[in-house]
C-alpha positions in Angstrom: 148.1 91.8 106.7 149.9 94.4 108.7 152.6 96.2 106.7 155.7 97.1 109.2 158.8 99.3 108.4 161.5 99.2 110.5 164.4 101.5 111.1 167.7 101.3 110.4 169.1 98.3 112.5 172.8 99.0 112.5 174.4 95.6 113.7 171.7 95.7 116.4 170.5 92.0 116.4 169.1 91.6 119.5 167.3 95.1 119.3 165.2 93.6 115.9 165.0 90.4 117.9 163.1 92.3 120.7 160.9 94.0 118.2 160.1 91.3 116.2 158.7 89.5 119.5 156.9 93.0 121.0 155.2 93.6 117.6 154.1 89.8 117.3 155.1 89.7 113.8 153.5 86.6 112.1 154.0 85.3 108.4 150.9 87.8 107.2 152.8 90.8 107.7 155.1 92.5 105.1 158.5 93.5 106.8 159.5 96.1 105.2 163.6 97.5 106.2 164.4 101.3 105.6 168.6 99.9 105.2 171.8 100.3 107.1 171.5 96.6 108.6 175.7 97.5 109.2 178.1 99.6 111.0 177.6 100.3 114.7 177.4 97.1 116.9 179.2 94.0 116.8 177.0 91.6 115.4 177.4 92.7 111.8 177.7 89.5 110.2 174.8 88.3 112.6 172.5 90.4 111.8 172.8 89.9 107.8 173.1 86.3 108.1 169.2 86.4 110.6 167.7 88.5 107.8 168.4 86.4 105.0 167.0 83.7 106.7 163.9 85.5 108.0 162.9 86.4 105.0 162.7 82.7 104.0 159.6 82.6 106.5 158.4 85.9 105.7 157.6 88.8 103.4 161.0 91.0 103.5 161.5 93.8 101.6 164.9 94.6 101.8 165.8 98.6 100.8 169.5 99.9 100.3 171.5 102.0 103.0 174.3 104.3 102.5 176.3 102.4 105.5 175.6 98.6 103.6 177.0 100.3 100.3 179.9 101.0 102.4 180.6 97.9 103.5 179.9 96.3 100.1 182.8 98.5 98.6 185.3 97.3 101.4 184.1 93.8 101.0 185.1 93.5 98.0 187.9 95.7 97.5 189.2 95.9 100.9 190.3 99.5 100.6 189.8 100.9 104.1 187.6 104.1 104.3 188.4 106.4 107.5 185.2 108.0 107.0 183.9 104.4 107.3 185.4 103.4 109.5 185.3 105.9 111.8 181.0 105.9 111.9 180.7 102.3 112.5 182.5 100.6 110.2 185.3 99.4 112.4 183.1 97.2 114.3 181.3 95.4 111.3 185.1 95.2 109.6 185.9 93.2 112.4 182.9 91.6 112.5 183.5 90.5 109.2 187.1 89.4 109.5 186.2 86.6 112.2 184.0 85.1 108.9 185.1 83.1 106.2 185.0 84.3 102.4 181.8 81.9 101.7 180.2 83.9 104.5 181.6 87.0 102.6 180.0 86.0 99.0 176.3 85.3 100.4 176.7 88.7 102.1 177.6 90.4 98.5 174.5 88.8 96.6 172.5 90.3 99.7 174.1 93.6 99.4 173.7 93.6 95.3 169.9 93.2 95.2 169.0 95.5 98.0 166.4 97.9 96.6 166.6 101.9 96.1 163.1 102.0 96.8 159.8 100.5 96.8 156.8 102.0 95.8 154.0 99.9 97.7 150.1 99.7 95.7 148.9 102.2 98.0 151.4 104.7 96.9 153.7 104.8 99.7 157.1 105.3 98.9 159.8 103.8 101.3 163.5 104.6 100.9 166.4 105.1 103.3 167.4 108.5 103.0 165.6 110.4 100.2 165.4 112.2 96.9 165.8 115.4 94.9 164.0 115.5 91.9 160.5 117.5 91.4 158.9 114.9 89.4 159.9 112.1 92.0 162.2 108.6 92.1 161.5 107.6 88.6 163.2 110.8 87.6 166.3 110.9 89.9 169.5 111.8 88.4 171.9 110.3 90.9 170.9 106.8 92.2 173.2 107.6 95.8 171.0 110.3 96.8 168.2 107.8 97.3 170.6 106.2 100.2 173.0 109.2 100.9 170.2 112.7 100.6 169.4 114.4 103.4 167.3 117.7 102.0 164.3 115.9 102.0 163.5 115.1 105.7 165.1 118.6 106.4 162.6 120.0 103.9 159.5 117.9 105.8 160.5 119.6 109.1 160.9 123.0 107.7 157.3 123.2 106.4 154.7 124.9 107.2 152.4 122.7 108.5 149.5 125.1 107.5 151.1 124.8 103.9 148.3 122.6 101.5 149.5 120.1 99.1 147.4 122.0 96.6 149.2 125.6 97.6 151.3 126.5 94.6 154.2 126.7 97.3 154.0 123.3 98.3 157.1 121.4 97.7 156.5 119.7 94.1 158.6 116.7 95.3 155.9 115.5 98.1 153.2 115.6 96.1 153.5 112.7 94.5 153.1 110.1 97.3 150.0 109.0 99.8 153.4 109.0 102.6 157.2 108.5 102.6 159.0 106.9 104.8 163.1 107.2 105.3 165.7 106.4 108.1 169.1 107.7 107.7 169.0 110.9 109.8 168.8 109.6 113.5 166.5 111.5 115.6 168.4 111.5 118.8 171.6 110.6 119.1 171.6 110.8 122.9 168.7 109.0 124.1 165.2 107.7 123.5 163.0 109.1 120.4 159.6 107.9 118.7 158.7 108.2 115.1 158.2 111.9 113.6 156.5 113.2 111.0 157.1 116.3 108.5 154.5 117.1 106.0 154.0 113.4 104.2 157.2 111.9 105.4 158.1 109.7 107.9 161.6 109.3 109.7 161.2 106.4 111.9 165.6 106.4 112.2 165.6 106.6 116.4 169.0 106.3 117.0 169.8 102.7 117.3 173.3 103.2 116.3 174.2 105.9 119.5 172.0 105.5 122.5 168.4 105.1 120.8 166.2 102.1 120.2 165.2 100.2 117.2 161.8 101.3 116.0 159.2 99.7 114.1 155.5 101.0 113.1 152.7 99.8 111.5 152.2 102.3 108.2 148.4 101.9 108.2 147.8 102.5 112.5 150.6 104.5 113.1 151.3 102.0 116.4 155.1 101.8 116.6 157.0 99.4 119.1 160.5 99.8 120.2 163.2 98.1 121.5 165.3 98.4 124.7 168.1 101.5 124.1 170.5 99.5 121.9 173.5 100.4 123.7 172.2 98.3 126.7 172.2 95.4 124.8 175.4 95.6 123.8 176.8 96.9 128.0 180.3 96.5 126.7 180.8 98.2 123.3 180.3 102.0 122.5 178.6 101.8 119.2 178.7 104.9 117.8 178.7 106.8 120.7 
C-alpha cells in the first residue's frame, strides 16, 4: 500500500482528477489531503462533493485548511469576510450560492470532522500549515495555528542543513517526527514548482491556486506526479492570480 499526500487542491477538480489518473491510485493506497479543498477555482462545491464520494472507495484522510475554516464560517453565518473573499473565497461563495441548502449541510458535516492532524504509525506527522510548540501537536496551545502557522516551514528553510538533530541547536520542535508534511505556503505563485524539503519537513503546496499545479507524492519513494498548471484548466477564470 502506497501512502500518497496531496497538496492543497483549491477548487481544482480537474487538476486532482488528472493526478489521481497519472499516479494510478488504486483502493490499496491511503490518500492522504494536506486541506484547503476551497477558495480559488470555480468548482468549489465540485470538488467537496468528488471527495466525499471518493473516499467511499478509498482510504481518505481528510486534514483541516485555514481556507475550508473560512468557508465553514461564512456557510453558516453568511458574514462576508473581505479577506476571504478577496484570496479565493469569491469564487467558491458563488460556487456555493448556485447549490441548495441540503448541498450546504453535507458540506458542514465534511467541514466539522476534518482533522488538525494525523500522526501516521511510522511517525509522520501530516498537517496543513504547522505548529509552534517545543514539545510538539499534543502540546499546542492554539488549535488555528495547526491550519493558519507559517514559522515552521520558514524555520525548515532557514536551517542549516549541516545542523544534526542531535546538535543542542537543533530546533526542539522537529525532533519529534520521522518527517512532516504541510501545504499552506505555495511555493510559486507564478509558475511550475516540485516538492521541497527543509530539515524533516515537507511542503508539497505548488501553487495550484495561482499558476502552479496540483502535486502529489508518495511519502515512502519520494516519486511525486503533478497535474497540468491549474490555471489552464480552468482558460477562462483567474484563480488567484
Amino acid at each position: 500500500m502506497r501512502t500518497l499526500v496531496i497538496g492543497d487542491v483549491h477548487s481544482g477538480l480537474r487538476a486532482l482528477e488528472q493526478l489521481l489518473e497519472r499516479a494510478e491510485v488504486t483502493a490499496n493506497d491511503h490518500l492522504i489531503f494536506l486541506g484547503d479543498y476551497v477558495d480559488s477555482w470555480s468548482t468549489a462545491v465540485e470538488t467537496v462533493d468528488f471527495l466525499m464520494e471518493l473516499e467511499k472507495q478509498y482510504q481518505c484522510t481528510f486534514i483541516r485548511g485555514n481556507h475550508d475554516e473560512l468557508c465553514r464560517e461564512w456557510l453558516i453565518t453568511q458574514k462576508e469576510n473581505p479577506q476571504w473573499l478577496a484570496h479565493g473565497g469569491k469564487a467558491t461563495r458563488e460556487s456555493y450560492l448556485g447549490a441548495n441548502k441540503e448541498k450546504w449541510e453535507k458540506h458542514l458535516e465534511f467541514y466539522a470532522r476534518l482533522q488538525n492532524f494525523y500522526l501516521a504509525e511510522d511517525n509522520r506527522l501530516y498537517l496543513h500549515a504547522g505548529y509552534t510548540n517545543l514539545k510538539g501537536v499534543d502540546y499546542e496551545y492554539f488549535d488555528q495555528l495547526f491550519y493558519w502557522d507559517r514559522t515552521l516551514w520558514e524555520l525548515a528553510k532557514a536551517l542549516d542543513p549541516n545542523l544534526s538533530p542531535e546538535d543542542r541547536n537543533f530546533p526542539k520542535r522537529l525532533t519529534h517526527y520521522k518527517e512532516v508534511f504541510i501545504g499552506h505556503t505555495p511555493l510559486s505563485k507564478t509558475g511550475e514548482a516540485v516538492p521541497q524539503k527543509g530539515a524533516n519537513v515537507w511542503n508539497v503546496d505548488t501553487g495550484a491556486a495561482f499558476k502552479g499545479a496540483l502535486t502529489m507524492m508518495d511519502v515512502e519513494t519520494k516519486e511525486f506526479w503533478q497535474s497540468d498548471p491549474v490555471h489552464t484548466l480552468y482558460p477562462e477564470e483567474r484563480g488567484r492570480n
